[in-house]
C-alpha positions as CSV (number, residue, x, y, z in Angstrom):
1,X,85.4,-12.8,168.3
2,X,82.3,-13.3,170.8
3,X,83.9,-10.8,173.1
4,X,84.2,-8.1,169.9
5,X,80.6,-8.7,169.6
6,X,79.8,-7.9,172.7
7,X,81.5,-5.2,172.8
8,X,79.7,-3.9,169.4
9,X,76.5,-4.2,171.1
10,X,77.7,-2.4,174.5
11,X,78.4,0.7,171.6
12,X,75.0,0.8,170.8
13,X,73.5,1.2,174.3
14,X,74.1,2.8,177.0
15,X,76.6,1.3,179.8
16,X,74.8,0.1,182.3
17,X,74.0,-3.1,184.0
18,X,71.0,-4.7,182.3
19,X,68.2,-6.7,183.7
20,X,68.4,-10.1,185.0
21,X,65.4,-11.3,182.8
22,X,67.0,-9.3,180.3
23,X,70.4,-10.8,179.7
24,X,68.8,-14.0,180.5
25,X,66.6,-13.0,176.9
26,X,69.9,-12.0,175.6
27,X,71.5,-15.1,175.9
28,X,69.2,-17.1,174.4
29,X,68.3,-14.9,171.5
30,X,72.2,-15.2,171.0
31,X,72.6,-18.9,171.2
32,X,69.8,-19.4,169.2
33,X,70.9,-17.5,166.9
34,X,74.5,-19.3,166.5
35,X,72.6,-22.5,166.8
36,X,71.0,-21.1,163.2
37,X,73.6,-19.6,161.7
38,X,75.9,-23.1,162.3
39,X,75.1,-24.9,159.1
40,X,76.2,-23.6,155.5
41,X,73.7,-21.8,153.3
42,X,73.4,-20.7,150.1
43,X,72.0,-17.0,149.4
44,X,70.8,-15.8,146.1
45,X,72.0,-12.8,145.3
46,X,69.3,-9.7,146.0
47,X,67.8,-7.9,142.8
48,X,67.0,-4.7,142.3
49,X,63.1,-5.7,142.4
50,X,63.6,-6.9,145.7
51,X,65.4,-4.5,147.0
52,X,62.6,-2.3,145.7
53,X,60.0,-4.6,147.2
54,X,61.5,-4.4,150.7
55,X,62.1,-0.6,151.0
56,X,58.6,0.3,152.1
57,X,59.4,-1.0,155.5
58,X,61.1,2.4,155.8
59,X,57.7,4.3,155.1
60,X,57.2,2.8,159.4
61,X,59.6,5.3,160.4
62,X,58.4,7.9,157.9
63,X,60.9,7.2,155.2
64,X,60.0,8.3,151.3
65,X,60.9,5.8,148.3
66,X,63.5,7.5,146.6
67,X,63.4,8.3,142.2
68,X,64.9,6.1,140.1
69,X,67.3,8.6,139.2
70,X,69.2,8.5,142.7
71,X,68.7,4.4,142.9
72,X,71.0,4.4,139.8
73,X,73.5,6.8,140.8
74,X,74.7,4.1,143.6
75,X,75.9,1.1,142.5
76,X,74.3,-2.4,144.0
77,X,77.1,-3.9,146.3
78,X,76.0,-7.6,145.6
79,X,77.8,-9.2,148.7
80,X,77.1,-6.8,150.8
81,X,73.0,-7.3,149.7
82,X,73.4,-11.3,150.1
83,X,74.7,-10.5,154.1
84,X,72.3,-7.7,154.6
85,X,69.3,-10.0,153.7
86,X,70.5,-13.2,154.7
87,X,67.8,-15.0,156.9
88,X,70.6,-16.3,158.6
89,X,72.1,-12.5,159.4
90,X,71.5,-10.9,162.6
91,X,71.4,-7.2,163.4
92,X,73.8,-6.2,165.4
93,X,73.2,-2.5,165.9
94,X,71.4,0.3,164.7
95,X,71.3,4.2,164.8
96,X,69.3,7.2,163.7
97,X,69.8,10.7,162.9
98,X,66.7,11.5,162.0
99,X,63.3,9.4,161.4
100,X,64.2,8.9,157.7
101,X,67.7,8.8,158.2
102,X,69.6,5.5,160.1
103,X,71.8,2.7,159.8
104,X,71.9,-0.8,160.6
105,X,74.8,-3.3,160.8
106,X,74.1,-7.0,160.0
107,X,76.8,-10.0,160.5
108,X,76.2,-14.1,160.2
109,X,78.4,-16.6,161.4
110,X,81.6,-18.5,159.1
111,X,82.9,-21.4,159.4
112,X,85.5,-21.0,162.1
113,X,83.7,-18.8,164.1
114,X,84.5,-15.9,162.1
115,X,82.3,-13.2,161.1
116,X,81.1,-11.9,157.8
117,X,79.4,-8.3,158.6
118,X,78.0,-5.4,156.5
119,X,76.1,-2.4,157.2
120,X,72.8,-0.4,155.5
121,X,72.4,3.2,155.3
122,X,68.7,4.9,154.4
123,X,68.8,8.5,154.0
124,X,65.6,9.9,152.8
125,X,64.9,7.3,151.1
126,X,67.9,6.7,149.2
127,X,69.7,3.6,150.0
128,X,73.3,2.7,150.3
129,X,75.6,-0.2,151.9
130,X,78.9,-0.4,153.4
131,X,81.0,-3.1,151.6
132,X,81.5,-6.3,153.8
133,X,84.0,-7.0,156.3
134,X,85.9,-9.2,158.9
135,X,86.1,-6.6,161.2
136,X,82.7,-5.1,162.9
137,X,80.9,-2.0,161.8
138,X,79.4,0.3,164.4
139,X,76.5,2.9,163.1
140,X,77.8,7.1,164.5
141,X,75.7,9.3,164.2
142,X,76.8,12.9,163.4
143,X,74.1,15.7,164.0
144,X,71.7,14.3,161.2
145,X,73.2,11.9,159.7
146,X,74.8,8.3,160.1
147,X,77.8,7.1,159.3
148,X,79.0,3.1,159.1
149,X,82.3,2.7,160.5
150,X,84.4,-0.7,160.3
151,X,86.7,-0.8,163.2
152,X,90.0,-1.8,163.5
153,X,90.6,-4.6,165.9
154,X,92.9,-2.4,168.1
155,X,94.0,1.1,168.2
156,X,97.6,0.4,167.6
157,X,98.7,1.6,164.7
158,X,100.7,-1.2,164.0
159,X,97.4,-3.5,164.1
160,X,97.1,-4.9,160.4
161,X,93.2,-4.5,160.7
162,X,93.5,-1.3,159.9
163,X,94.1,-2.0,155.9
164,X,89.6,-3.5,156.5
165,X,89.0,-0.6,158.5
166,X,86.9,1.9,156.2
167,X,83.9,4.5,156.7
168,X,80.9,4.6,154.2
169,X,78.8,8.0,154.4
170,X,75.6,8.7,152.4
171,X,75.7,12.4,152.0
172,X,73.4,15.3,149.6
173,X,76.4,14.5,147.5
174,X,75.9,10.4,147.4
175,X,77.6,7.8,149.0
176,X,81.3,8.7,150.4
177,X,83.6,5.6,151.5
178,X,87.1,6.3,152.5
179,X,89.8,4.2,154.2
180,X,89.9,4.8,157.9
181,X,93.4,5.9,159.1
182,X,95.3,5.9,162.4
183,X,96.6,8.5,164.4
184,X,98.1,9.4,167.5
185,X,96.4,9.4,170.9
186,X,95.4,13.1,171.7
187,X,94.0,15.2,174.6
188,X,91.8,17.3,172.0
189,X,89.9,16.9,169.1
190,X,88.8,18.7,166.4
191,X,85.7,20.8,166.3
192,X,84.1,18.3,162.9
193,X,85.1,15.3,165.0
194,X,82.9,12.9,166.2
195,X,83.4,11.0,169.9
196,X,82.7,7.5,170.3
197,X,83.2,4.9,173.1
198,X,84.0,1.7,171.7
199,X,86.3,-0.1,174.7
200,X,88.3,4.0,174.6
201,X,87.6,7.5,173.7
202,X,87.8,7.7,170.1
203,X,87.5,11.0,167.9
204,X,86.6,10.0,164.3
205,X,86.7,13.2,161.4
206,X,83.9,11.7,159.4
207,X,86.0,14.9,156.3
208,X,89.7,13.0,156.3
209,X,88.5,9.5,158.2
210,X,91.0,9.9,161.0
211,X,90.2,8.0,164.1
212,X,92.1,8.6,167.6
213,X,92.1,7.8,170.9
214,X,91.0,10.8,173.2
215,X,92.5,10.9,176.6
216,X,90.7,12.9,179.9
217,X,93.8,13.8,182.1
218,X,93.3,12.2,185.5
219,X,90.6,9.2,183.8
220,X,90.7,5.9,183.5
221,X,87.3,5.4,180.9
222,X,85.2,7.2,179.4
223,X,82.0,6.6,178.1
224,X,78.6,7.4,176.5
225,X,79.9,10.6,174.7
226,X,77.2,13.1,173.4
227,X,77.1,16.5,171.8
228,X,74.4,18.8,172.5
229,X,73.2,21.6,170.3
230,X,75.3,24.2,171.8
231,X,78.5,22.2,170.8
232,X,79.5,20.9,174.2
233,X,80.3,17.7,174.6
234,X,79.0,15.4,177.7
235,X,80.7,11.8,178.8
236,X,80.5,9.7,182.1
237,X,83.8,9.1,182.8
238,X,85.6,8.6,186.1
239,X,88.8,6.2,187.4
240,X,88.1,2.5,187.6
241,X,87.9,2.1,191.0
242,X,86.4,6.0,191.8
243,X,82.8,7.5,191.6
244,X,81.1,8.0,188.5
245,X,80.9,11.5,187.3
246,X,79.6,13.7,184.4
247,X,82.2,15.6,182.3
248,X,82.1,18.1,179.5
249,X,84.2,20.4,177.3
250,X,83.1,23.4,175.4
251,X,86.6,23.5,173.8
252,X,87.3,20.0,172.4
253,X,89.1,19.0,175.0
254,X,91.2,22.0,176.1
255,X,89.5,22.0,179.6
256,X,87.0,19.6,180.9
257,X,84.4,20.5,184.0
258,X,82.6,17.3,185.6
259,X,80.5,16.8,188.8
260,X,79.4,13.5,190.5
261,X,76.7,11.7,189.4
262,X,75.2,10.8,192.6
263,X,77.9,10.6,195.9
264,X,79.5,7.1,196.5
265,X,78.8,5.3,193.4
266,X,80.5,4.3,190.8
267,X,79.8,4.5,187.1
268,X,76.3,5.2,185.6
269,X,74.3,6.3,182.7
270,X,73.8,10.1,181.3
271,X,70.9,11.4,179.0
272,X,71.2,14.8,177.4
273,X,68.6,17.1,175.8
274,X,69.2,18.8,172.5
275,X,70.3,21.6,173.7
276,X,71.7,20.8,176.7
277,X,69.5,21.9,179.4
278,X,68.2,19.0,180.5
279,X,69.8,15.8,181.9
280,X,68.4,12.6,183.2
281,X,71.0,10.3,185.1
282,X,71.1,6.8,186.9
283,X,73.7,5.7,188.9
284,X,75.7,2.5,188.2
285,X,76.9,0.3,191.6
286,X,77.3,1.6,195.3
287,X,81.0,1.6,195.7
288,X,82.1,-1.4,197.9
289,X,78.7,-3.0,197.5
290,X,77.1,-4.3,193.9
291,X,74.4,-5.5,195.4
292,X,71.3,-5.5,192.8
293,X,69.0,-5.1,195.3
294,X,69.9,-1.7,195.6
295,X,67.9,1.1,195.0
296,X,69.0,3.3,192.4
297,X,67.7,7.4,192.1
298,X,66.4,8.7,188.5
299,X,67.9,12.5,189.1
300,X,66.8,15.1,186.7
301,X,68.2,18.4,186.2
302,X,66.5,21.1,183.8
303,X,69.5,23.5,184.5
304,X,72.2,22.2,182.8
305,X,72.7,20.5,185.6
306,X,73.7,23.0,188.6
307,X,70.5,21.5,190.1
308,X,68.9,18.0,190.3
309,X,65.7,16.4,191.5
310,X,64.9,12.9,192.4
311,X,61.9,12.1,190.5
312,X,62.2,8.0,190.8
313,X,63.8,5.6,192.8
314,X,63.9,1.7,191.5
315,X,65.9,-1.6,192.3
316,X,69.2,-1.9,190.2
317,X,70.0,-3.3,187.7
318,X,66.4,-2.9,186.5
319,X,66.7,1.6,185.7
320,X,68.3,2.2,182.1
321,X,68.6,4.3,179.2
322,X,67.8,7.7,180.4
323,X,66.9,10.1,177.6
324,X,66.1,14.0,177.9
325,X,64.1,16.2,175.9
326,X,64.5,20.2,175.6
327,X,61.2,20.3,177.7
328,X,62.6,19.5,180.7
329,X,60.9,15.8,180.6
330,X,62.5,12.9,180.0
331,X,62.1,8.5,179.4
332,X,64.0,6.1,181.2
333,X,62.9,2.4,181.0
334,X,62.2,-0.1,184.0
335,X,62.4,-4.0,183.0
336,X,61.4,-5.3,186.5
337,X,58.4,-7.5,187.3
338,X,56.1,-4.6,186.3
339,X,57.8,-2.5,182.9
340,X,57.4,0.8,183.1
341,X,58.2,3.9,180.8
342,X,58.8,6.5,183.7
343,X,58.4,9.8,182.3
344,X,59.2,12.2,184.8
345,X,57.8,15.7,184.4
346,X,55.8,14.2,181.9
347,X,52.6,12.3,183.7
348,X,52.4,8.8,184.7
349,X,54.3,5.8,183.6
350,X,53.6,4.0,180.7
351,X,54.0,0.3,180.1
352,X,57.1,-0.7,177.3
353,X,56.8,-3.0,174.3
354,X,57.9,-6.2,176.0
355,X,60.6,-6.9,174.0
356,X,62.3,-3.0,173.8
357,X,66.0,-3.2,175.0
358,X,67.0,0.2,175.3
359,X,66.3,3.7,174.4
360,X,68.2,6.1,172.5
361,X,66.4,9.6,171.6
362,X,67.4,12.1,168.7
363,X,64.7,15.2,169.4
364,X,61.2,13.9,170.6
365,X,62.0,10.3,168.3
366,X,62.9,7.6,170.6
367,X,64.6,4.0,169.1
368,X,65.7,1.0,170.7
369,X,67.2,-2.4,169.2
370,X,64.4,-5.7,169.9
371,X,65.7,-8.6,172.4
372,X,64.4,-11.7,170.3
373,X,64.6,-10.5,167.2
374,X,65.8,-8.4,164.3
375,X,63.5,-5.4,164.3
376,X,64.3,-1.6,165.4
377,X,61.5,-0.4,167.3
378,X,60.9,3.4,167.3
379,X,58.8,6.1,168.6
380,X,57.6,9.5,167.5
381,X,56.1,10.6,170.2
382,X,57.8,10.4,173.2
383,X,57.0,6.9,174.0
384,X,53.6,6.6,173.7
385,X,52.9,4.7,170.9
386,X,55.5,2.4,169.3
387,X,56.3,1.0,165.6
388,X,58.7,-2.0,164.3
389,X,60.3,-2.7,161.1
390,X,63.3,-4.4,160.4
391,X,66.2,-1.9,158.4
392,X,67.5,-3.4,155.8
């Protein structure tokens, strides 16, 4: 089960090596956290007032209380409240679509060593959950929304996980939960699906629920997928033992073009820009030599990228999350001795919240998960200032 959690958490940021220090933080928020989650504990199950009390933490990220009237139209899930405000319950990932629209999963430990997990949705202030299961949740987004999605253990179809593996939605219309069901691998997808890496390819159809495998002819993995405004779809992808490169289909999956991230190294890390224009990428490992002393390029490209700069060169594994923005700037975050927020084409550096463990960027609003602790911590305005609150 540890290595399904870490694998959960590898969803929510982007693949690349992380930061000595880092990891080392990691691991201790981690054991602590089992160490506290060991003994048994009895939860009270969560009102209505409190729920009602504990909802302005979404006014950080701009997020309205929602009327009565829509509070009653979705019924209180009183397991999934007891996990989702658990002081024992740690958050496991989180995603936005929009500053008052996200999702956060939250598990604590069983007896055994299994796992009791459930999810929160917030969309403009109306609140749902996602009932609670065995199996972990991972937050999609899909343009401006987010989606909780309980995954089956494997994609075999045979795989009995599949009867706990279910989607919850909180649409306009309310909250949506259907049953998620199996399908054949595939080379294409569907123009409503929704890629996600999580171990494979996967295309989910957030309409019917159907989740698939998607296969790149001639790759071995795929990762970091991401849809720009124009509809195309971008992924690093590559063969295990090959270079990484930059791939993307404007048909689903019909045809794919790709070029190399940066010549003799393998894997890597891809930001895209709303629409498309601008990408920010950081190389993973020198092929034949994983040496993390190794200086790494930042490469931007404002041309979709037929051309690319160098704008930053740091020691690996310390470069990561590389987000782009339609003005032809961009963030990527540096957790060496001195933390940086490079922001090339944008000015000088500026310095990180200490504790900020990756970057993910919908428009100009930036988000990252905390190291020692439970809180998101978000920005709406490129980085410069920063706010926390915990999304329950």
């Amino acid at each position: 089960m540890s290595e399904l959690k870490e694998l959960a958490w590898d969803v929510q940021e982007t693949v690349q090596l992380l930061p000595f220090e880092a990891l080392e933080r990691r691991g201790v928020r981690r054991r602590h956290r089992r160490q506290a989650m060991a003994g048994a504990g009895v939860v009270a199950a969560v009102t209505i007032a409190v729920l009602a009390a504990l909802l302005p933490l979404g006014n950080l990220t701009g997020t309205e209380k929602s009327t009565a009237a829509k509070q009653a139209a979705i019924p209180v899930d009183q397991a999934a409240e007891q996990v989702i405000h658990d002081k024992k319950a740690a958050m496991f990932g989180v995603a936005f679509a929009t500053p008052k629209r996200w999702g956060a999963v939250w598990s604590i430990v069983q007896p055994g060593s299994t796992w009791k997990s459930a999810a929160v949705l917030s969309r403009d202030g109306v609140r749902a959950t996602a009932p609670v299961r065995k199996n972990d949740y991972v937050m999609v987004q899909d343009r401006d929304e987010v989606l909780a999605l309980a995954m089956p253990t494997s994609m075999k179809g045979s795989d009995p996980t599949w009867a706990q593996a279910v989607m919850v939605r909180l649409t306009d219309q309310g909250r949506i939960e259907k049953k998620v069901r199996w399908a054949p691998p595939t080379t294409e997808f569907g123009d409503g699906d929704v890629l996600l890496a999580y171990g494979t390819l996967r295309a989910l159809n957030p309409e019917t629920g159907v989740l698939r495998e998607v296969k790149i002819p001639g790759i071995d993995n795929a990762t970091q997928p991401k849809r720009d405004s124009t509809g195309r779809w971008w992924v690093v992808a590559g063969r295990n033992s090959g270079v990484g490169n930059i791939y993307w289909t404007d048909d689903h999956g019909k045809t794919w073009g790709h070029s190399v991230i940066s010549p003799g190294w393998m894997g890597g890390s891809l930001g895209v820009s709303p629409d498309g224009r601008t990408l920010m990428t950081i190389p993973g490992v020198k092929a034949g030599r994983p040496d993390h002393d190794e200086l790494v390029p930042l490469r931007l490209s404002t041309d979709r990228g037929e051309h690319w700069t160098t704008v930053a060169t740091r020691d690996a594994p310390y470069l990561q999350s590389p987000v782009a923005f339609d003005n032809g700037t961009g963030l990527a975050l540096y957790q060496g001795k001195k933390r940086e927020l490079l922001r090339p084409g944008a000015g000088t550096s500026l310095t990180p919240p200490g504790d900020l463990g990756n970057l993910t960027a919908v428009g100009n609003f930036v988000y990252g998960m905390q190291y020692n602790g439970n809180q998101a911590i978000t920005s709406t305005n490129r980085g410069k200032t920063w706010k926390y609150f915990q999304p329950r």
